[in-house]
C-alpha positions, 0 to 999 in steps of 0.5 A: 500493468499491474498483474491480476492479483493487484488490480483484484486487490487494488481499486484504482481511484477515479480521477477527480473531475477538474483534473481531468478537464485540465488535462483535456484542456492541454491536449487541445493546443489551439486553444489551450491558454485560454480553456485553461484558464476558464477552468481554473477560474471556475474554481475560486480556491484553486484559482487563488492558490495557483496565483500565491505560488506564481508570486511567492518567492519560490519562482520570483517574478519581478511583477505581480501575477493576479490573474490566470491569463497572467500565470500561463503567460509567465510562467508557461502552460505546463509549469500553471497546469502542473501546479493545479494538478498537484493542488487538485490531487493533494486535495483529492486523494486522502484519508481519516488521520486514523490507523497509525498513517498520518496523510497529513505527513505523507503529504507535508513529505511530499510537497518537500520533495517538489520544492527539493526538486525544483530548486535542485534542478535550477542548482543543477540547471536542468530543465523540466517542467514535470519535476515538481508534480512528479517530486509530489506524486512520486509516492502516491502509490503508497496512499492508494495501497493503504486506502485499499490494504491499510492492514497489509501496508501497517505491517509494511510499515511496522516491517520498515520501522524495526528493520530500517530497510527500504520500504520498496523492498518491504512493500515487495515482499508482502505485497509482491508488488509495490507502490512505484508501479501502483502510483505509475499506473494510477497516474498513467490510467488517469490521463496525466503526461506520459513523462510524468508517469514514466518518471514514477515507475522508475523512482525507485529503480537502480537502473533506467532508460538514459533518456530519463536518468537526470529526472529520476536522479534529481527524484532521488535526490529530493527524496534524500533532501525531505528525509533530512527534515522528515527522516532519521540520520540528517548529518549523514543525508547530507554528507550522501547527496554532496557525495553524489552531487558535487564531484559529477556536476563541479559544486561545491560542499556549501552550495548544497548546504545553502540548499538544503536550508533553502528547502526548508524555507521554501516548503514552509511558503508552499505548504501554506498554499496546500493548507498544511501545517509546516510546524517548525521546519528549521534550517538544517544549520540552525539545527547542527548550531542548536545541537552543537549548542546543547552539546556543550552545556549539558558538557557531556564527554564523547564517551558519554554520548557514544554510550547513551546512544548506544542505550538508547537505539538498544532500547527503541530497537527491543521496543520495536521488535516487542510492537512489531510482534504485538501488531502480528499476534493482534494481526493473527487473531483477528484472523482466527476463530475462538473457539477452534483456532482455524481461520476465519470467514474474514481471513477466507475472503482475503485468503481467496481474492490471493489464491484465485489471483495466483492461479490465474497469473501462473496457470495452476488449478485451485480446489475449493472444497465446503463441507457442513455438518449433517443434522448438527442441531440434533447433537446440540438440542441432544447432548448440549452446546458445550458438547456440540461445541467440543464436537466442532473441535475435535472435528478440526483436528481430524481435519488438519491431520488429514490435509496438507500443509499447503492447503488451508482450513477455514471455520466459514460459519456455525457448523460449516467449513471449507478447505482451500487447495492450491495447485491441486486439480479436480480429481486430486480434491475429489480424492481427498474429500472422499478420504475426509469424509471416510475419516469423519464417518469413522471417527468415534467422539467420546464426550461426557462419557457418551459416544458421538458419531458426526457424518459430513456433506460436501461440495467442491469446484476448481478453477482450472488453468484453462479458465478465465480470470473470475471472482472470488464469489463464482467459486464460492457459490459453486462450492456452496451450491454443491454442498447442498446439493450432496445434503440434498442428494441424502447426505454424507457424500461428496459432490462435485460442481464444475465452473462455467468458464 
């Protein structure tokens, strides 16, 4: 299951609804053929598409399949429902062309992968129904995540584009979980075959159950295959899959060179069924002849060539590291506020949807403290904006001098502020308030030559280990509602409202 802090952050779509009829209609067995059929029949569109692929030249039947009856009967129950569900969700699940993520290409991958799959198992002659659906839906996760955290997962991406790292690994280490186990539990929460979601949760694994071992390799093995069309270091995809294929499963070199050529070929045909552009997918040997070709009449020497790369990766490589840094500087402003560089309320709610997730999942306090101002507008109206708005600076300083480097400090709005604690339990946020507040009481602001003196009211609240699981907005209100409270209650005070939990 995916952990507290990921089902907070990450909305698990609903299933579209013919997905769920088709998989409702599997499970009743007695009737499965023909309930299946109905409700693809329903569909036009679907039905049309389930009957191109059963008679396009991927599967090969001797005779022509035009009705639904017909596929089931040929090409058996899982195989036709596995195709409907891959049209329903490549359908279904998708965004805007927009953000830098093409889902256009995600998907066009995707259905490489399934057709990389399917003939790799017939070369290989491996039996298994799921391979084609779990080959498409094998990285599914990385659409939900980006749907839900699409700024996070551009820096995933731009991470992977400057290091060429594994995106598995990436997505890990700033999200703290990756899409493998979000596509897995997606799959499993929308009813789909358990061997299917089994296959996605160890897609990217290093080590697996024996029992599903061969599916997940010839996964991998399709992944390998796709990239050879989609990715970087084609010659050197190749020469990796023959390397892990031929000597395990006694085939030779060319066989798996005519399969590569044959997933180009194949996807063209199926792409078109999923109503995506296939562009020019080439066979991998035409693409070597035409490079060969180019080779000799530009006529450039192998010192030449080893140079120019060596330039060019040189150079994409600094034009990486300059757009990754680009993307984090505009990253981080969005985050802060203008005029006194402290985080903002955009950062805030992020901020506490992560640290109220933490806690929960490790069983560790977290403070929240909102403070606001007294009677500001009197300093404004009095000595000016310009020198409210110094006042509000200087107040920020103290502030960052006084807490510590683990606890973050946010501009929430106007004159009002809140800290965020980590780890850190109600009587220690009490003790730092109190202290915050001395500090202010006593700090002495000399602006234009005038001496401004500023007190501030607020109001705390800690989820503590022992609480349930709770939203953001309960904490938010408690603090808030103790903050009036204490301005209430005459200002320049600390107060303190616990959380009903």
């Amino acid at each position: 299951m995916i952990h507290g802090m990921r089902k907070k952050d990450i909305k698990l779509p609903s299933p579209p609804a013919i997905a769920l009829r088709i998989l409702e209609a599997v499970k009743q067995d007695s009737s499965s053929f023909g309930e299946l059929a109905r409700i693809i029949e329903i569909d036009p569109a679907l039905t049309t598409k389930i009957l191109q692929v059963a008679n396009s030249s991927f599967y090969g039947m001797p005779n022509t399949v035009n009705t639904i009856e017909k596929a089931l009967s040929v090409l058996g129950l899982n195989v036709t429902k596995n195709i409907a569900l891959s049209f329903v969700i490549a359908k279904e699940v998708t965004g805007s062309e927009s953000g830098g993520f093409s889902f256009r290409k995600f998907w066009k991958r995707a259905v490489t992968c399934a057709v990389g799959a399917e003939l790799l198992a017939s070369l290989l002659r491996y039996k298994n129904d799921d391979l084609f659906v779990s080959a498409l839906l094998q990285d599914i996760g990385v659409l939900v995540i980006y749907l839900c955290r699409p700024e996070e997962y551009r820096q995933v991406l731009d991470e992977k584009r400057v290091t060429e790292s594994s995106v598995f690994g990436i997505e890990r280490k700033i999200l703290g979980f990756d899409h493998q186990e979000v596509g897995a539990e997606l799959l499993a929460e929308w009813g789909l075959p358990e061997t299917i979601s089994t296959l996605i949760s160890y897609h990217h694994a290093s080590d697996c159950p024996a029992e599903v071992k061969m599916p997940v390799n010839i996964l991998s093995w399709s992944t390998m295959l796709a990239s050879i069309y989609y990715g970087s270091r084609s010659v050197e995809k190749v020469q990796q899959l023959k390397a892990a294929i031929c000597p395990r499963f006694k085939i030779a070199e060319e066989a798996i060179d005519a399969l590569v050529d044959t997933v180009a070929e194949k996807s063209v045909e199926i792409l078109s069924f999923f109503e995506i552009d296939p562009g020019e997918i080439k066979p991998f040997s035409l693409l070597l002849h035409e490079a060969n070709e180019e080779l000799r009449r530009i006529n450039l020497s192998y010192e030449q060539l080893v140079m120019q790369a060596k330039q060019d990766r040189q150079k994409a490589e600094e034009m990486a590291v300059e757009l990754q840094a680009a993307n984090a500087k505009l990253r981080e402003l969005a985050f802060r506020d203008g005029l006194t560089g402290l985080y903002n309320y955009r950062y805030f709610q992020e901020l506490m949807d992560r640290e109220l997730s933490r806690a929960v999942r490790y069983q560790l306090p977290l403070s929240l403290m909102f403070f606001d101002i007294d009677h500001f507008k009197i300093v404004n109206d009095t000595y000016g904006h310009p020198a409210g708005d110094e006042a509000l600076c200087s107040l920020a300083k103290l502030v960052k001098t006084t807490m510590r480097t683990s606890d973050i400090f946010v501009r929430y709005g106007g004159e009002e502020f809140a800290v965020v604690l980590p780890m850190t339990a109600q009587a220690g946020c009490m003790v730092f308030a109190e202290r915050l507040r001395r500090r202010i009481e006593d700090m002495e602001m000399v602006i234009g030559g005038i001496v401004i003196k500023i007190t501030i009211s607020i109001g705390v609240t800690t989820h503590e280990p022992r609480m349930r699981s709770m939203d953001k907005s309960q904490m938010i209100m408690a603090a808030d509602s103790a903050m009036y409270q204490a301005k209430q209650n005459g200002r320049n005070r600390v107060v303190v409202k616990a959380l009903q939990g």
